[in-house]
Steps between C-alpha positions, in 0.01 A plus 500: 500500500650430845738895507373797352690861536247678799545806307324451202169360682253769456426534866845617604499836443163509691582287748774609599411863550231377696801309698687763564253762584377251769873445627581926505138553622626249805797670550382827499269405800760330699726826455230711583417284777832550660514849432813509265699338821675207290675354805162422629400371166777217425386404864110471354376135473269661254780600328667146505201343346462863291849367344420123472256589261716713308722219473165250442263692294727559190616130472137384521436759265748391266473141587136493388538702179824271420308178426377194647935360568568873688164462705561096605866610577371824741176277673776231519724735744196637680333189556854339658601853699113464656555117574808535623378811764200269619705209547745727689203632690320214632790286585489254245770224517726525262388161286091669503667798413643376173205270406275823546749725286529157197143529491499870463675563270343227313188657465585754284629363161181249549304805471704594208506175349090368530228622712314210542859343675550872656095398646571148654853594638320651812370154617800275385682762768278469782498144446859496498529713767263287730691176404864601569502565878347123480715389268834686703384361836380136437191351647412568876699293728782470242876521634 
């Protein structure tokens, strides 16, 4: 079964109290951390990251608990948003930066699909990756 309903897995009740005791126990902290001042607080980068994983944590949550087609779909977006922030930060051209996010995102419904393809996808990408600047620029010399 590729969807199930989250809610009738019997670790969400558990689970998710554990969730959201972690998330109000986090909040609590930051407030008392600021001393009740909630100016200061929507300024907090702990408090940007505090709400990122508000945001985060439940669709994970859910995501896992949904099935193997919810958790491809949410590893899917993480794996692209992650690509697409490293490409962004190491000044990848933009053709490197699209081979690197193809190949992401094609590792994860290979792990879904076999693990033994999921295993050898790690060298057919570094071989591919150390054969395309080769293959883009030509032999030494070339015009």
């Amino acid at each position: 079964m590729w969807i199930s309903n989250p809610v009738t897995n019997p670790y969400f009740g558990p689970a998710g109290a554990v969730l959201a005791g972690v998330l109000g126990l986090g909040l609590l902290v930051l407030l008392l951390g600021v001393r009740g001042d909630l100016g200061r607080l929507r300024r907090s980068v702990l408090f940007q990251r505090w709400g990122v994983w508000a945001v985060l944590a439940p669709l994970y949550f859910l995501a896992i608990l949904g099935g193997p087609l919810p958790t491809l779909a949410f590893l899917t977006v993480l794996v692209f948003q992650g690509l697409r922030e490293y490409a962004r930060l190491v000044g990848l051209p933009p053709a490197h930066a699209r081979i690197l996010l193809a190949t992401g995102l094609l590792a994860t419904p290979v792990a879904m699909l076999s693990s033994s393809a999921f295993q050898a996808l790690p060298i057919l990408l570094l071989l591919g990756a150390t054969l395309l600047p080769l293959v883009l620029r030509g032999p030494a010399g070339s015009v």
